[in-house]
C-alpha positions, -999 to +999 in steps of 0.1 A: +452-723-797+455-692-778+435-656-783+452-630-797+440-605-773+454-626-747+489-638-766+494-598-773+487-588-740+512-614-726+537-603-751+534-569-742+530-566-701+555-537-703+527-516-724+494-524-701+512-518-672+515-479-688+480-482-695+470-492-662+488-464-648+466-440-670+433-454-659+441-453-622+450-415-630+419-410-648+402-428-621+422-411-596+411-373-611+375-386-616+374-394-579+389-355-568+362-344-594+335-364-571+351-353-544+352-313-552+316-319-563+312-331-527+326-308-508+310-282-528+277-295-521+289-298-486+299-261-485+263-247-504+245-274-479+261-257-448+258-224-468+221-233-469+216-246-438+234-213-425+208-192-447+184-210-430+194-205-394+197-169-401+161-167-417+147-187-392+165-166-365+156-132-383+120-149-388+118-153-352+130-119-343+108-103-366+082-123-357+084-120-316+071-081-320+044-097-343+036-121-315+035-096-286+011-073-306-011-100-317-008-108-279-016-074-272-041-073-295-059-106-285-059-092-247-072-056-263-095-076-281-103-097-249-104-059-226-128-045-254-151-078-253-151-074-215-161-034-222-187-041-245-201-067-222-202-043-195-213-018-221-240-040-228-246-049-195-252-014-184-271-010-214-295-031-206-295-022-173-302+013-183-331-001-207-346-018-172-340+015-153-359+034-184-385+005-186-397+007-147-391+048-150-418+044-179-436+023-152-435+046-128-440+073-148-473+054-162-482+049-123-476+080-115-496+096-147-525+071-136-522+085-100-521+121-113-551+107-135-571+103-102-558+131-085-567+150-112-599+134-119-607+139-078-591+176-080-618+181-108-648+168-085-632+190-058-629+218-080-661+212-089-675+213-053-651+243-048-673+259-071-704+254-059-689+264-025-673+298-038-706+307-054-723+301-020-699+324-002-698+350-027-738+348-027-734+347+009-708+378+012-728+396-012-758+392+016-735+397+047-723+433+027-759+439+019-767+435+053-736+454+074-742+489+058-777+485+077-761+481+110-732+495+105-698+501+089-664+491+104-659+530+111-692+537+127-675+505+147-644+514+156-662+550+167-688+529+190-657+513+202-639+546+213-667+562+229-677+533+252-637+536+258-643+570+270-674+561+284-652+535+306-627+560+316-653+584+328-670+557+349-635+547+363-630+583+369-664+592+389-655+560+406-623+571+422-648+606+430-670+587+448-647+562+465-627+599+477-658+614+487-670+582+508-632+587+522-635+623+533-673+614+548-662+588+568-633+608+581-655+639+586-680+620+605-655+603+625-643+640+636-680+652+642-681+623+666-650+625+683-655+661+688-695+657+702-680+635+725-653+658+736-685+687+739-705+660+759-676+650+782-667+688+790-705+697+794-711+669+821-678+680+841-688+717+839-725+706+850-709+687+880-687+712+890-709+745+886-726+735+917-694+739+936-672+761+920-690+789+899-707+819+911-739+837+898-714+857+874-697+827+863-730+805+859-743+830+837-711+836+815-707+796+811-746+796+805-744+825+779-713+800+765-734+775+766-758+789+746-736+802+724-723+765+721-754+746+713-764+777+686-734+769+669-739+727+675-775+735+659-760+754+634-734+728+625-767+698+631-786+720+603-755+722+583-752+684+583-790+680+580-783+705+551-756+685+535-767+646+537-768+623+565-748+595+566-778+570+554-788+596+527-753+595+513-749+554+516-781+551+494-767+582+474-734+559+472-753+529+464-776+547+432-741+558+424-728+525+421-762+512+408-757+535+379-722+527+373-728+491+373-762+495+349-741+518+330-704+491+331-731+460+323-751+485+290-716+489+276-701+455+286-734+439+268-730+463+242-698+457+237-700+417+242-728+423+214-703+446+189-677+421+197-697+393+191-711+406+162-672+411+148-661+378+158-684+367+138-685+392+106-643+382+110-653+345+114-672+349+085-646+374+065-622+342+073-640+315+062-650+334+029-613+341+028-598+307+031-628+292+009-616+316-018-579+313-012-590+273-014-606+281-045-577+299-062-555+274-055-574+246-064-580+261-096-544+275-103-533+235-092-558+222-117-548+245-146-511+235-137-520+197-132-535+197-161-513+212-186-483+191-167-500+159-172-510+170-205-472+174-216-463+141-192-489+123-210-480+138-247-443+132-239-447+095-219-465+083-252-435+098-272-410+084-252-428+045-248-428+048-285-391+053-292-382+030-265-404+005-280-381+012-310-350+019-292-353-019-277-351-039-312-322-011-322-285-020-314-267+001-290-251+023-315-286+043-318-284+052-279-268+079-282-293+096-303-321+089-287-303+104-258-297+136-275-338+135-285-342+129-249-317+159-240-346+184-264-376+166-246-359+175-207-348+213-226-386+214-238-392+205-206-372+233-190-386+257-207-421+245-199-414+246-169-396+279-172-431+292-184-448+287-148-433+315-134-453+342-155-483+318-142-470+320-106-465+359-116-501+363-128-512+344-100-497+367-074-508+398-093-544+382-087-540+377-051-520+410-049-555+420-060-570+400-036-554+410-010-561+444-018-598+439-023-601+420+013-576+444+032-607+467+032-630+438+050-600+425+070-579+433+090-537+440+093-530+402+108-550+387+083-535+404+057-497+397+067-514+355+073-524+357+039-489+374+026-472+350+048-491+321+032-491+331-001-450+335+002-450+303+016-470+288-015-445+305-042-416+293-025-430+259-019-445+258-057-411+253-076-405+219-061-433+203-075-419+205-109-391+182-095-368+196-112-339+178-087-352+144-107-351+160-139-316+169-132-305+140-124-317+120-151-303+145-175-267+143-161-272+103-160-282+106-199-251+131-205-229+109-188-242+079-207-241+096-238-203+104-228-192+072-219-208+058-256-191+081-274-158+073-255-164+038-265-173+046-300-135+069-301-122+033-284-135+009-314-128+034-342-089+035-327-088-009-328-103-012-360-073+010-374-047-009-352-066-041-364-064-027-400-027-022-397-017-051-377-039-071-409-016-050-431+017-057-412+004-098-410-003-099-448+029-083-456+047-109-433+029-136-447+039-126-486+075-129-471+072-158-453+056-174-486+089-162-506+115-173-478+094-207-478+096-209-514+128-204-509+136-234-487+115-257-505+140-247-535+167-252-515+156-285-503+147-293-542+184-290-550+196-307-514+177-336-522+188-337-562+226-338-547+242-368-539+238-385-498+264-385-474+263-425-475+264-429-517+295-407-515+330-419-513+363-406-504+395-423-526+404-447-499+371-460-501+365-461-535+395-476-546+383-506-520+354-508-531+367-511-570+387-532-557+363-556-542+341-547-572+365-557-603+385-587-602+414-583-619+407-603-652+380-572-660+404-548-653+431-558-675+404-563-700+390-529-692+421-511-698+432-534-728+399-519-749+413-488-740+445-486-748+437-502-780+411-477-785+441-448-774+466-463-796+496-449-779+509-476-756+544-460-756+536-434-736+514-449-709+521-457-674+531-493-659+504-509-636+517-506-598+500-544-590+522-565-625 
């Protein structure tokens, strides 16, 4: 017995094969559903994947100036690392500089100590030896009005000048008279010669020649002659012979040496004597000029190493303090230590009334010892005492103080440049943080994004479990045998209820 699905589905063929046209058209319009579906997940894929390109393209171009400045700002940061190594570096090196100029300056304090401590001893000594020549000038005054003044000297000294000239003068008389002596004696003789020649040839020749007349004229001649040769011969008796005037020649020069050795010993004596009082004078001099500069270079030692050892202590303190400090601090103490070198200045701006009152006293000096000196040793002592005030600035050192106070100021400089530096990269490192943060909340959004997309990418359907028609009526038809099909489409045409209408099956 057959089924009556089957019997009425052989009787009517016509009918299913309407039907089966029907469910291959449904089939048919389900498959270009599918495949619209797919092509529009195709199209939003490559819409998506395009979206992403361009956001990872924009990304990357809005991310490449982000790179170079956090680039730039790794090699700033690098740069200002380096700086504030070198920064550090000098800061430390300044910190040794300060720490062995403490050390010398703690040396040299210690030094000054002993100088001073010696200078005191000396002083001391100075003292004792300034009181000994003042008692002694007191006694060399009391005792030079009893000889004598330096007028009554200077008087002594022009009258044995005179008393010179005078001697040199009766000295060329004498030498001139002694001159016209010898001279006249030579003509005495010459002419009692000639007398004595003409006598003895008038005596020899009288016998012969002369007459009574003639022997009597040349004897009343003759007489005549030797009255007048005895008259000349008591002349020269009357005047000096030559012996009387060689000893008178010799008492002459007697005298004139007794008199040339009295004045040279008296004036070996007054010379002497004002060698000495200027030996003396000197001495006293240059023991007080020792004195007052002993004692001006005490006071002055003194009060400097008072303020070098006031401000050493001040300035061992804060660099005791400066050293566990960071180097932000420097620059104040710097500017403390700028008002210690102006206090300084003007300390040392306050010698020169010192140096002022100090000339004014050996102005005074001067003035007192031009009267017991004389012009030289007042224009050595002027000499030396400009020599001392032009010489006396450069023991403050102030060349020293100079340059440690441009070193500071530069220092100071430099710190505050690299203060400007770091305020300037923490702002761009404020706004680069800003820039990053906003560039990270939209790289968070356009990630979010993607992972949405992906979300809906990976709820669509594969490449692989999505079919074209071709393929899927293949695939139904390796799928369903034919049996099921007609059975398929028998349930629903029954369930349609219009067979009339529906389309013949293309494989009856």
């Amino acid at each position: 017995m057959a089924h009556p699905l089957t019997s009425s589905f052989m009787v009517s063929s016509p009918k299913m094969s309407t039907t089966a046209d029907v469910g291959l058209d449904f089939v048919h319009g389900v498959m270009r559903d599918i495949k619209c579906l797919q092509e529009d997940v195709l199209e939003s894929f490559a819409q998506v994947r395009a979206s992403i390109d361009r956001e990872s393209q924009c990304r990357e171009r809005s991310f490449l100036p982000v790179h170079e400045r956090f680039d730039e700002l790794a090699r700033k940061i690098s740069e200002e690392g380096q700086a504030r190594e070198e920064l550090r570096a000098r800061a430390d090196d300044f910190e040794q500089k300060t720490k062995m100029w403490v050390c010398a300056l703690g040396a040299g304090s210690k030094t000054a100590k002993e100088r001073l401590v010696s200078l005191e001893m000396a002083s001391a000594d100075g003292v004792k030896q300034h009181t000994a020549a003042e008692r002694r000038i007191t006694e060399l005054e009391n005792v030079l009005p009893l000889r004598s003044t330096v007028a009554q000297l200077e008087e002594l000294a022009g009258r044995v000048t005179l008393l010179k000239s005078e001697i040199d003068q009766d000295h060329s008389v004498v030498t001139m008279v002694n001159s016209r002596v010898d001279d006249l004696k030579k003509t005495s003789e010459v002419g009692l010669r000639a007398l004595s020649v003409k006598i003895d040839g008038i005596d020899n020749a009288l016998p012969t020649l002369a007459k009574a007349v003639d022997v009597q004229d040349l004897s009343f001649r003759v007489c005549g002659l030797q009255s007048k040769l005895q008259l000349c011969q008591e002349d020269l008796d009357r005047k000096a012979t030559t012996t009387e005037l060689e000893a008178m020649l010799d008492r002459v020069s007697n005298t004139i040496k007794t008199v040339r050795q009295e004045a040279h010993n008296r004036s070996a004596e007054i010379e002497a004597g004002v060698g000495t009082m200027e030996a003396n004078l000197e001495v006293q001099t240059r023991k007080m000029r020792q004195d007052i500069e002993l004692r001006a270079r005490s006071t002055d030692l003194q009060s400097m190493l008072s303020e070098v050892n006031h401000q050493q202590l001040a300035a061992v303190a804060k660099i005791d303090n400066r050293i566990d400090t960071e180097t932000g601090r420097l620059s104040t103490s710097c500017v403390s230590l700028e008002k210690e070198l102006t206090r300084l200045r003007i300390d040392l701006n306050a010698v020169d009334p010192r140096v002022g009152a100090a000339e004014e006293s050996i102005l005074r000096l001067v003035q007192t010892l031009s009267t017991k000196c004389d012009t030289d040793e007042v224009m050595r002592l002027k000499t030396r005492a400009e020599a001392l005030e032009a010489g006396f600035p450069a023991k403050a050192d102030a060349t020293v103080v100079a340059k440690h106070s441009l070193a500071i100021a530069d220092q100071v400089a430099k710190l505050t440049a690299a203060d400007a530096r770091q305020h300037e990269h923490h702002n761009r490192m404020d706004s680069l943080v800003n820039c990053v943060k906003d560039h990270n909340g939209k790289l968070q959004s356009v990630e979010d994004r993607a992972r949405e997309l992906h979300a809906d990418v990976l709820q669509k359907a594969d490449k692989v479990d999505v079919h074209p028609k071709d393929t899927l009526e293949q695939l139904l038809f390796k799928f369903y045998t034919k049996e099921e099909i007609d059975a398929l489409l028998c349930r629903v045409w029954w369930r349609v209820g219009d067979v009339k209408s529906s389309p013949k099956a293309p494989y009856c």
